[in-house]
N, C-alpha and C positions, 0 to 999 in steps of 0.2 A: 456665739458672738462673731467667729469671721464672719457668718453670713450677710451680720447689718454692718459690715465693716467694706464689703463686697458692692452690697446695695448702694452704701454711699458711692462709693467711687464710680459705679454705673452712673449715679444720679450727677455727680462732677461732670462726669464725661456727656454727658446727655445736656447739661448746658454748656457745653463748650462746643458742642456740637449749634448748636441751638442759637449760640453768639455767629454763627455762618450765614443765619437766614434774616432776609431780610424784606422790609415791604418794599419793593421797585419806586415808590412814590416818596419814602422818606428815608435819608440818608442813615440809619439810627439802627440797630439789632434789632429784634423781635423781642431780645429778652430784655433788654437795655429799656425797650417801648414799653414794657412792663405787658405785655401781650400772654406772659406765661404763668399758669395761676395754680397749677399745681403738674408734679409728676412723679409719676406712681412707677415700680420696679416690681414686676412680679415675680413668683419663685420661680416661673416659668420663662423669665427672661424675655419678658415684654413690657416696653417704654409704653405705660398711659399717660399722655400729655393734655393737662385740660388747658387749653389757651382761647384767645378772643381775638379780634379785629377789631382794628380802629376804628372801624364803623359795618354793620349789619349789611350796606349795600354795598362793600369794596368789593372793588373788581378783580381782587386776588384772592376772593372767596376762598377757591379752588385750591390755586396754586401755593397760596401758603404754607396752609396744613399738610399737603403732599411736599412740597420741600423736607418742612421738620421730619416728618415719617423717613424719607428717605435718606438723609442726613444723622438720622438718630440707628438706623437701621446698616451705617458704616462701623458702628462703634462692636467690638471686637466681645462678645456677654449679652449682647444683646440681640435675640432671635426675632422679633419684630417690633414694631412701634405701630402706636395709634395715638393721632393728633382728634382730639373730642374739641369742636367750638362752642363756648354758649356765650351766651351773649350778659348772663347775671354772676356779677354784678356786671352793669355797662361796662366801657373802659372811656377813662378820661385820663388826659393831661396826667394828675397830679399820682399816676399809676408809674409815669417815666422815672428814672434814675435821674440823679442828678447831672451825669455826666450827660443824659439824652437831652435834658432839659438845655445843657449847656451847648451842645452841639446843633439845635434847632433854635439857638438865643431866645428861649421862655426863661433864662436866669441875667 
């Protein structure tokens, strides 16, 4: 039981990390953008983050995903990070938090 008691708090600490990165084009988190779709804690102490892009052809392709990795790879249990993009499901609008929503006035 500590173990998945451990995992969680990795996985707290991994979105809080997570709330640091940001798309340079919209004022809003990545995680807040609703960008992060799932992430996994190995036993081995590696952060798998499946996340997306606001769109397929952003120009922070790159730079995104290596942000979260390296930001996720501060956090003190955790021996490496891998940021996975796909693109399914697409991401739209209705992925945002409310507070994102609120912050880019779509509410």
């Amino acid at each position: 039981m500590e173990q998945d008691i451990n995992i969680e708090e990795l996985k707290s600490r991994v979105i809080e990390q997570i709330k640091k990165v940001y798309d340079p084009e919209i004022p809003v988190n990545i995680w807040e953008l609703g960008l992060i779709y799932d992430i996994q804690i190995t036993a081995e102490g590696e952060a798998v983050i499946l996340m997306t892009l606001t769109a397929p052809n952003c120009p922070e392709a790159m730079s995104i995903p290596m942000d979260v990795e390296l930001k996720v790879r501060e956090i003190e249990g955790i021996k490496d990070a891998r940021a996975i993009i796909t693109y399914d499901p697409p991401w739209d609008r209705n992925m945002m938090s409310e507070a994102a929503m609120l912050e880019l006035g779509f509410l």
